[in-house]
N, C-alpha and C positions, 0 to 999 in steps of 0.2 A: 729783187723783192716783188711780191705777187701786190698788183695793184688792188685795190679796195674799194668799194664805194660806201659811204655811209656807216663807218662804223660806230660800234656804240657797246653796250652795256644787256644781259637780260636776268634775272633773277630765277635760282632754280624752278620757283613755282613756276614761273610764266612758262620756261622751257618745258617743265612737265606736263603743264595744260597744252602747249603746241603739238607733243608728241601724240596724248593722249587723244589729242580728234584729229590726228591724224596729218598734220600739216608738215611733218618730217619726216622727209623721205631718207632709204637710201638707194644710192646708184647700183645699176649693178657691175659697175667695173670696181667696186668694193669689194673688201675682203669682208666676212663675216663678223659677228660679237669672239671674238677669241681673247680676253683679259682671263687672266683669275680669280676665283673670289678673291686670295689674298688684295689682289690690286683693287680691286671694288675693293676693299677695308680700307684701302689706304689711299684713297680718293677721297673717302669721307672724313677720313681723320683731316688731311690736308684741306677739307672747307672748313669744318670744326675750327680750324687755328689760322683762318681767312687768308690759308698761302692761294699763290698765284698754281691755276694748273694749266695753264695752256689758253688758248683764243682757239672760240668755235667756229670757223669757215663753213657756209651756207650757200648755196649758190640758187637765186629766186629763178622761180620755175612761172613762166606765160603761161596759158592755159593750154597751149598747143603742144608745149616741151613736157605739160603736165599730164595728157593725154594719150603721149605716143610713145613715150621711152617708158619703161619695166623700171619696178621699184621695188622694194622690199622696203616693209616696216622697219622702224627701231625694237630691237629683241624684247618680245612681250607683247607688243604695242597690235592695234588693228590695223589694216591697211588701208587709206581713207581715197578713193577714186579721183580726187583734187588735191592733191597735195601742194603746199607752196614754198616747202624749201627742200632742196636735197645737202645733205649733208655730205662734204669736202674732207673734212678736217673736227673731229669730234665724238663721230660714232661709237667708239669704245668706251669715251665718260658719260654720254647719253643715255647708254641702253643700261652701264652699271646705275645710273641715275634711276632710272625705269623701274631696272628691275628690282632695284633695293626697296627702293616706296612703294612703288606701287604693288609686287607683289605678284606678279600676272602667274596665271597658270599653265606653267611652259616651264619645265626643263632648264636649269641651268645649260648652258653651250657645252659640248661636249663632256655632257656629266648628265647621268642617270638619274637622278637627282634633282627636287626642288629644292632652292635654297634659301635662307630665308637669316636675313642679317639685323645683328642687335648692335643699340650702342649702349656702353658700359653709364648709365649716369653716375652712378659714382665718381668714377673716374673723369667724368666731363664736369662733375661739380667740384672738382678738386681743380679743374685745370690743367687735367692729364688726359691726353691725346692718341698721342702718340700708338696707344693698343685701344684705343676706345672703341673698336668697332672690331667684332666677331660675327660669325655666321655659325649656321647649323643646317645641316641636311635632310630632307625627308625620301626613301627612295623608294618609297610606293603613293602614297594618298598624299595629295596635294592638301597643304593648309591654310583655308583662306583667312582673312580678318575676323569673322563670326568665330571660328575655332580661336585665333589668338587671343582676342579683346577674352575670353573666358578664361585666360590663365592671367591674369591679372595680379591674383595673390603672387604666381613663382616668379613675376618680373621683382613684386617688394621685398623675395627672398634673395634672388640672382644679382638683382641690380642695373638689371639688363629690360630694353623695351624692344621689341621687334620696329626697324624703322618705316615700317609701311604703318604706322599711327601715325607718320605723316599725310598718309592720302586718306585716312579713316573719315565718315562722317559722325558730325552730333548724332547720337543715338534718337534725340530729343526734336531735333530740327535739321532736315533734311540737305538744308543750305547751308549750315554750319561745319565748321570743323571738329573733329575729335578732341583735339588740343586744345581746343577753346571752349567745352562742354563743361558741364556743372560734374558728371559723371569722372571725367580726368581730373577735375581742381581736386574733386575728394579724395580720388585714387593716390595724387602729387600729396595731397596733406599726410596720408596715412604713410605714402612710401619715405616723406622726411619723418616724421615720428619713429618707426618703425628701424632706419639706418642713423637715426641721428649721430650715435657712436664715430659713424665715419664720415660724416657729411660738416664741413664748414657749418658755426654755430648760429651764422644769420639767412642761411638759406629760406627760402616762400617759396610755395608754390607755383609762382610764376617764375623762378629762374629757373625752373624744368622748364618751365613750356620756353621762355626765351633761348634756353640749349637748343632745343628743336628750331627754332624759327629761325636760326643762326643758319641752318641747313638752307630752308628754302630761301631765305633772304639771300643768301651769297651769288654774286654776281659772277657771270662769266662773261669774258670779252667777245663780243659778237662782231663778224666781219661777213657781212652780204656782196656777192657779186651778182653784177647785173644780170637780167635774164637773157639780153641781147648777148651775150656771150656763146660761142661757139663750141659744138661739144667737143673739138679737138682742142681748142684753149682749156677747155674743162678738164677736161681729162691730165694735159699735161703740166696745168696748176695743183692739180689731186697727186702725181706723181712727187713734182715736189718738196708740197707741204709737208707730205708722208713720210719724207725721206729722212726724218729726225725723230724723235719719242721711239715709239713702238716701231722697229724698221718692218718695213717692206720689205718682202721676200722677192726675188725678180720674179717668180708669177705671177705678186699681186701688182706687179707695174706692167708685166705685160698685159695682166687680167684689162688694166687703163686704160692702156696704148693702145690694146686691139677694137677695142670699144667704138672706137669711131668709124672703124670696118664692116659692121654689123655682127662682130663676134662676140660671144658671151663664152668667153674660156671658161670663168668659174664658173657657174651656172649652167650653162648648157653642155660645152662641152667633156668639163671633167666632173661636176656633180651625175652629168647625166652619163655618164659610163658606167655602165651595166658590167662591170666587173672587180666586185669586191676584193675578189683574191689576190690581182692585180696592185688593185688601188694601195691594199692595205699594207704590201710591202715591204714598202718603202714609205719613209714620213715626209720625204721630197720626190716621189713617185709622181706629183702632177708636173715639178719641172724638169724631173726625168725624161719626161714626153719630149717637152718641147727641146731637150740635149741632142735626143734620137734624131729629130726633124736638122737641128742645126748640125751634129754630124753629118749627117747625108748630103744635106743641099749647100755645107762649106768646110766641111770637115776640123771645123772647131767645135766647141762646145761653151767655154767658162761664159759666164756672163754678157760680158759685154758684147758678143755674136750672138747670142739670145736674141737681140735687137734689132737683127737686122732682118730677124723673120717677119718684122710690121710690112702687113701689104703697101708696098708701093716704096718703100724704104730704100734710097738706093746707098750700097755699100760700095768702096774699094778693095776691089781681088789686086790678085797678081799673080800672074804669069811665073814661071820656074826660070825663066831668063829674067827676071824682075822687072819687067811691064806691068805697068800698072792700070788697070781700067776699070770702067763702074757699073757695076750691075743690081739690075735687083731683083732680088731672090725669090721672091714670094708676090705675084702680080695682084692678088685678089681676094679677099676675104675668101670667096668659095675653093680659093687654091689652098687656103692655110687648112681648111675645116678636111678637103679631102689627103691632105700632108698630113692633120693628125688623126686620122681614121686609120691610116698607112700604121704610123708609130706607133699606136695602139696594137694594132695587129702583131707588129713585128716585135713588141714588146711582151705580147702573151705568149708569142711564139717563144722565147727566150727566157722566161719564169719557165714555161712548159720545160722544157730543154733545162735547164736548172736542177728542177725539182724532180724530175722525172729519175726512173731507175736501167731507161733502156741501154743497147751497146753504147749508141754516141750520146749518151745524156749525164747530168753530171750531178745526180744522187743527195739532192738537200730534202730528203723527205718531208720535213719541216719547215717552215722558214724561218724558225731561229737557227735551222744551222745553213743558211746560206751562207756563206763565207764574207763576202760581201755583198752588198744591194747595187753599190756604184755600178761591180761589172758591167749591170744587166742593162745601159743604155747603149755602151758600146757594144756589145753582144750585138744587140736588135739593130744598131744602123748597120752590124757585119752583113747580119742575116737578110737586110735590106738589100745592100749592094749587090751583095751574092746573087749573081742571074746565071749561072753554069758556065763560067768564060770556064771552069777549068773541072776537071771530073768531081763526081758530087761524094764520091771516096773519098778521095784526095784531100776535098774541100773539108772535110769532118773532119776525118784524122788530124790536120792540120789545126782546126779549131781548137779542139779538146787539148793538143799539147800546148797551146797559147792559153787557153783557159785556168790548167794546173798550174802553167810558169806564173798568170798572173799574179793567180789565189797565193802560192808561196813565195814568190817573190815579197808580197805584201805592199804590191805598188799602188794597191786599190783599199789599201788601212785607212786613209785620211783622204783629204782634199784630194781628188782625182781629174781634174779636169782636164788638164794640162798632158796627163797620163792617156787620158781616153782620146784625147786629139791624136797622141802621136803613135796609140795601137792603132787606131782607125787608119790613119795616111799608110803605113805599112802596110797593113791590110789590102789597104786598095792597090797599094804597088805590088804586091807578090800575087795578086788576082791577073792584074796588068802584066806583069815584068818576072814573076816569080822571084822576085827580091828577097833576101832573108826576112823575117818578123824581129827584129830587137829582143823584141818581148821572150821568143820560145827558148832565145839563144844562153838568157841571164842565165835559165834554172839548167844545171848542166850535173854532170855525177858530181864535181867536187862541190858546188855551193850544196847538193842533198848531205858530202859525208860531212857537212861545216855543222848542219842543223844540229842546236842545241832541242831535242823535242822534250825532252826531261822540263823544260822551262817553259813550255804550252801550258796553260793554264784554258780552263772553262771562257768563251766569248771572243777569243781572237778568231782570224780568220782563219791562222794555218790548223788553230782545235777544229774548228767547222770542216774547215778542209778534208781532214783525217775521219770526221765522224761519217762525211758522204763518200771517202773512199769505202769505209768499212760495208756501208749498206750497199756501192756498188757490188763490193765484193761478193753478194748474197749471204749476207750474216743473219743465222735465226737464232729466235729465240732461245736464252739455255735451256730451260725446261718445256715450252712448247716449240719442237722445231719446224714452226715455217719462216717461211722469210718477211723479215722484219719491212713495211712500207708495201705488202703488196698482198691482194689478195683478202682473207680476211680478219689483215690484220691492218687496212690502211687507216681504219679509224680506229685503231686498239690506242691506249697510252703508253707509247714509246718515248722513251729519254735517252738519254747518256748518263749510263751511271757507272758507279764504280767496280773494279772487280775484286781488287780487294778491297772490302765494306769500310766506308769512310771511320767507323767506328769499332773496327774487327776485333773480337775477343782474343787476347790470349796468342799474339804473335810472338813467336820469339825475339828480343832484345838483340840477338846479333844477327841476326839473316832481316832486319828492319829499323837499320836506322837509319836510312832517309823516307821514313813511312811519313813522317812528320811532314815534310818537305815535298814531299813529290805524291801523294797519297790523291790531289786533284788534278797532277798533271796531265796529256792525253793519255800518257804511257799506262795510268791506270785506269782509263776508260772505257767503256765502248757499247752501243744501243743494246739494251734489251727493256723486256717488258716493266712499265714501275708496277704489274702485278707479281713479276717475276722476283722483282727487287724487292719487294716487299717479306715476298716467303725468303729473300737469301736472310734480311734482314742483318746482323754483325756477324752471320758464321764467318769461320775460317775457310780458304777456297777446300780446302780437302775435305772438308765437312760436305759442301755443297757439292763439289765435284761427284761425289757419290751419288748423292740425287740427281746427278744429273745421268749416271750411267744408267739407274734404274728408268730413268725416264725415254730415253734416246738407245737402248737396246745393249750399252758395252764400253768400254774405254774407247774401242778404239773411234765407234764412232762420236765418242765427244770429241775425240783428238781433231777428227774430220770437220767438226762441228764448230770448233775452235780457230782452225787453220782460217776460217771464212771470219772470224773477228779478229785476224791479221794477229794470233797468237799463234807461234811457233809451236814445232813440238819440244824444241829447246826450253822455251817459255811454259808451255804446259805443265813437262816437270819442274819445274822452279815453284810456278803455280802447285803445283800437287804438294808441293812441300812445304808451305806458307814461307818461299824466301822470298818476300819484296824484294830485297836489294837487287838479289839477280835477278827476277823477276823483268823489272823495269830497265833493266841495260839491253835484256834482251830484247824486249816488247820494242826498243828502242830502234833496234836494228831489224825487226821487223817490219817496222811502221817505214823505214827510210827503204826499204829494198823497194816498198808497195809504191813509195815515191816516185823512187827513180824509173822504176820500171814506165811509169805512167806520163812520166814528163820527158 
């Protein structure tokens, strides 16, 4: 248990006047305000009904610790050059605390959006809770208290008060409260008059305002640690604490741990990377990074080797004859920042490689159709390692058939960690030893003729898969033909869509009855323009097929046109005669030749 000094008790006002001049900090080996509104609702409702939410941990700041280490505000809040506590354990019900009353002019947290939250009094004068608290969005003009306090009439409609009339002043008196103004008593008379129907028959005016006061009166359990406190005890108390409610992602522990290093991973390091495209990826892209680094420097990855990247951190290796000895991996802060500058690099290098349509690149034009995101950490430590022990041909071609084995194999669908340790060790022995890869060996002809592709559906990997064979393949447009991802059509609106129209007019009943059934499969898909898709609209493909001849110069060149979206000229005809059924058995065996051939 984390030791304590002096604890006690604070009430929400008080913590809101602390925030507000600025006496709460936070650290920056924190993570950011990331609750949801929903959770801000249900914070409030949970004081409303005086349950317990948690003990705030504070940790007092000297003037010195006050001065030198980087803070950030509570979300809303200003940032006050003295601050005397920083915040451990609490940040997320603080700044929902904030931003609910007070209202600041800032952006809900990753929402475009200012947001602005009511409590139901009706339902708080009945004694119902539980949904008393909604919010609403505004996603252009901020609306301050002068705008709300004016719709005063639609709270005695709604029933609802914006909760920032708790940080309101007396209209009247400058020192006064809203809540406590002659202006509110009137407003509270008129709004019980006006709902009496649904309001308890002895309700006053004052058990509105006492509803409210219920809020700032609620007490939260306050826990200060001393300021003589070390930032590495700091830090590894904040680990901790955090390790229950809302979890901690291992970056936001590493974010802790590196802290005493002079490293700011959130903030400097991955806030401050200058590349979006990167970044956006992947939605574990920041501990992506640090996978890359610990492949390379131990050739594990899952978590708990994550750890042993702390500068000065000594780990137990072992020897392949099982000696065991201790090292450590990462001597320096200034080692760790140029290790991830390294994975940075080797990680765009392998998005590039990904996304890209070259001979050895592997055609996700998009990044919805990457197959999977995991790949791309063990990619970039391959591409890491790779210093020419073995020809840079050799080395490609070898990549790419690991690459397709991985993608259909599906060993990178879920949890991959475990996976990417043991492509990587491979990897490094066939660079060394020319060892076989595992990996390239699974996808072989028979597991291609095993594939059920009829049973691909839209957002797996092996759909993805197939959509970036198709565009390697140079598949254009049906009716404009250039190729689809390159030129000037990289910023065109390209999808995967159907070929025969998810809603086709007029199929015949015996040549389509698995239309029903496999009509979203891959078998029925594949890139073209949704300007394209729009003119095909529900025809029949013979309908369209026609405009496509007039467009593209002849059958035969649509046949040619076609071959390149890995539709046969077996399939063509099937196509030209609106037969799904056969249609899709064949596309099927299409799609698996373009496999095997590739794997």
């Amino acid at each position: 248990m984390v030791e304590v000094e002096n604890p006690g008790t604070k009430k929400v006002s008080t913590l809101l006047d602390d925030i507000d001049d600025g006496s709460y900090v936070i650290p920056y080996f924190q993570r950011g305000f990331e609750w949801e509104p929903q959770m801000v609702s249900e914070l409030f409702e949970s004081i409303l009904q005086n349950y317990y939410t948690g003990l705030l941990l504070f940790w007092e700041l000297d003037e010195a610790r006050s001065e030198q280490e980087e803070w950030d505000p509570v979300w809303g809040a200003e940032l006050n050059s003295d601050p005397e506590k920083a915040v451990l354990d609490g940040q997320q019900r603080l700044s929902s605390l904030y931003y609910a009353i007070h209202n600041p002019s800032k952006k809900f947290p990753s929402r475009e959006s200012y947001y602005i939250f009511y409590l139901d009094l009706i339902d708080a004068l009945n004694g119902e809770f539980d949904e008393a608290i909604s919010y609403r969005w505004k996603t252009r003009n901020y609306k301050g208290w002068s705008e709300l306090r004016q719709e005063r009439d639609e709270w005695i409609e709604t029933g609802e008060v914006p909760l920032c009339i708790l940080s309101a002043d007396d209209p009247d008196d400058a020192n006064g409260e809203y809540i406590g103004s002659t202006e509110f008593r009137e407003w509270a008379s008129e709004f019980i008059e006006e709902n009496s129907a649904s309001l308890p028959g002895d309700v006053a005016p004052w058990d509105i305002r006492d509803i409210l006061e219920t809020i700032l009166d609620y007490n939260f359990v306050v826990y200060p640690l001393d300021s003589d406190r070390g930032i590495d005890d700091i830090c590894n108390i904040f680990a901790k604490v955090n390790d229950t409610g809302m979890k901690l992602s291992t970056f936001d522990l590493m974010n802790a741990f590196l802290y005493p290093s002079g490293i700011e991973l959130r903030k400097d390091l991955w806030e401050g990377l200058d590349n979006d495209q990167l970044k956006s990826l992947d939605s574990n892209m920041d501990e992506n990074l640090l996978k890359i680094i610990s492949l390379r420097k131990q050739n594990y990855c899952s978590s708990k080797y994550l750890y042993n990247l702390i500068p000065g951190e000594e780990t137990v290796r072992e020897e392949p004859d099982g000696t065991r000895y201790e090292e450590v991996l990462v001597e320096s802060g200034e080692e760790f920042e140029e290790l991830w500058e390294e994975a940075v690099g080797y990680a765009e290098q392998a998005r590039s490689m990904i996304m890209n349509m070259g001979d050895r690149e592997f055609g996700a034009i998009k990044s919805d159709f990457i197959p999977h995101a995991t790949i791309l950490p063990v990619l970039a430590a391959i591409l890491w390692e790779y210093d020419g022990q073995v020809d840079e041909t050799e080395f490609k071609q070898q990549l790419k058939r690991w690459y397709w084995s991985a993608v259909f194999s599906q060993d990178y669908s879920g949890s991959s960690d475990t996976m990417m340790g043991k492509d990587f060790r491979d990897w490094k022995s066939w660079l060394e030893t020319g060892e076989t890869i595992e990996q390239i060996s699974k996808v072989d002809e028979e597991f291609v003729r095993e594939l059920d592709l009829k049973d691909v559906d839209k957002g797996s990997g092996r759909y993805n898969a197939i959509i970036c064979l198709i565009a390697l393949n140079g598949a254009e447009d049906f009716y404009r033909a250039s190729i689809l991802g390159t030129g000037d059509f990289v910023d065109s609106k390209i999808n995967d869509h159907h070929i025969f129209p998810k809603k086709v007019d007029g199929l015949d009943e015996e040549t389509s009855k698995t239309f029903d059934s496999l009509r979203d499969s891959i078998v029925n898909r594949t890139l073209i323009l949704d300007k394209t898709n729009n003119k095909i609209k529900n025809r029949k493909p013979s309908e369209y097929l026609e405009r496509m001849e007039e467009r593209n110069g002849g059958e035969q060149e649509v046949k040619e046109l076609l071959e390149n979206h890995l539709i046969s000229e077996t399939a063509y005809r099937h196509l030209k005669n609106n037969n799904f059924d056969d249609f899709v058995l064949q596309r099927e065996r299409d799609l698996k030749e373009e496999i095997a051939g590739i794997v």
